[in-house]
N, C-alpha and C positions, 0 to 999 in steps of 0.2 A: 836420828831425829830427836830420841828425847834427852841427848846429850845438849843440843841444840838448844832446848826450853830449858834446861837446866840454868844452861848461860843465862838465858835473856835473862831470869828470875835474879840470876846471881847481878845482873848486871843493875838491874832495879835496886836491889838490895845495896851497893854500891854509891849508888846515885843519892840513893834516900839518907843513908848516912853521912857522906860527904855533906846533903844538902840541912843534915840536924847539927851537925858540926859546923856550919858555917865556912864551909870551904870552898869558895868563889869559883880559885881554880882550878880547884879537882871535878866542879859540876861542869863548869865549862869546857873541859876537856871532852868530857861526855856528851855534852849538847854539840850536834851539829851546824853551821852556820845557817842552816834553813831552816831551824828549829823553830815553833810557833807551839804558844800553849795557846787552848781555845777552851773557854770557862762558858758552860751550856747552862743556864737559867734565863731569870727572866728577860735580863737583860744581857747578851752574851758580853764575852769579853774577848778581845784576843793580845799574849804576847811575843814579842818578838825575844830571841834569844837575851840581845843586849839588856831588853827590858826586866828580861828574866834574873839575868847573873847578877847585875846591879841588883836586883832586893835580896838576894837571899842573906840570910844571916843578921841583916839588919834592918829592913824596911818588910820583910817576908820571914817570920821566923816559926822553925817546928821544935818543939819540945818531947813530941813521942810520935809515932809511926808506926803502925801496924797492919799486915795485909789482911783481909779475907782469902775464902779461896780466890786460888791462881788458877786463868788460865792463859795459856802460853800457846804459839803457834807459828811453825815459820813455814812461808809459801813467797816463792818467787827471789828471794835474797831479803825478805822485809822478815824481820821478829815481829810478833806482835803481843802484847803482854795486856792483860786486861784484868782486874780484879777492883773488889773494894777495899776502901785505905780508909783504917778512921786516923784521923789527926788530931793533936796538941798543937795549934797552929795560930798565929798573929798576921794579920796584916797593916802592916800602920796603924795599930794599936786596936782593930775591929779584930775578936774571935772569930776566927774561921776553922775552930774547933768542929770536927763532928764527922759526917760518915757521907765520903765522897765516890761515886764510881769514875774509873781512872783508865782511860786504854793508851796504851803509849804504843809507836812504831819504832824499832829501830833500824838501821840500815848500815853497810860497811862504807866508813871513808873512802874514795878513787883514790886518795895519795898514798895514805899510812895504813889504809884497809884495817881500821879498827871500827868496833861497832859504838856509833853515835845515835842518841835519841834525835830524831827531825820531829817527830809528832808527838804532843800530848793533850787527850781530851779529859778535861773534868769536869763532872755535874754532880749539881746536889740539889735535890728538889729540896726548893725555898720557897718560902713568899715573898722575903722582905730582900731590898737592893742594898743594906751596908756591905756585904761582901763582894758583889758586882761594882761598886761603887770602888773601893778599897780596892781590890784589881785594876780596875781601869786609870785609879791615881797612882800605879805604877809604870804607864805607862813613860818612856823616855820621849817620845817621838811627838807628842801632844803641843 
């Protein structure tokens, strides 16, 4: 099992550089096609994968990354990875710098059985809606 959380952690770690790197598609590799980011404040947000890989590195960009504690948990074939991340982070030119709680799911592909993120939740107790706003202007679908 705790070879197990190893992964997940490792596979975070993975993702998050790919996505400081600006590598489109090395995250989208990792994203599942059922993949949905969902941004918990005032006004939620949610994204769909497409919506996802399209900003990164240029409409969505990180400049440092860092976790707090990790925790890690697999039950059922689901990873579950959960820690705080502060960010070096842009959104459409809105700072979205600062100290986010982050739980991600992962799950194995049916075809290649490689393990892809489907779920990520992030919050950040705010008052003000430029970040919410900036998320939801990335929407593709709109």
């Amino acid at each position: 099992m705790a070879d197990s959380n190893g992964m997940i952690e490792a596979l975070e770690h993975r993702l998050m550089r790919a996505w400081l790197g600006g590598e489109r598609k090395a995250v989208a590799q990792m994203l599942s096609s059922r993949f949905r980011l969902v941004a918990g404040s005032a006004t939620p947000v949610l994204l769909d994968r497409k919506s996802m890989v399209d900003a990164i590195g240029d409409r969505w960009t990180i400049g440092a990354f860092r976790f707090g504690p990790v925790y890690t948990r697999m039950t059922d074939g689901v990873g579950i990875f959960a820690a705080e991340i502060e960010l070096e982070s842009r959104i459409d030119g809105v700072d979205a710098s600062g100290r986010w709680w982050m739980t991600d799911l992962w799950t194995k592909s049916k075809i290649r059985r490689r393990w892809q993120l489907v779920d990520r939740q992030v919050a950040r107790p705010e008052s003000g809606h430029a970040i919410p706003a900036a998320l939801k202007g990335l929407q593709l679908w709109r």
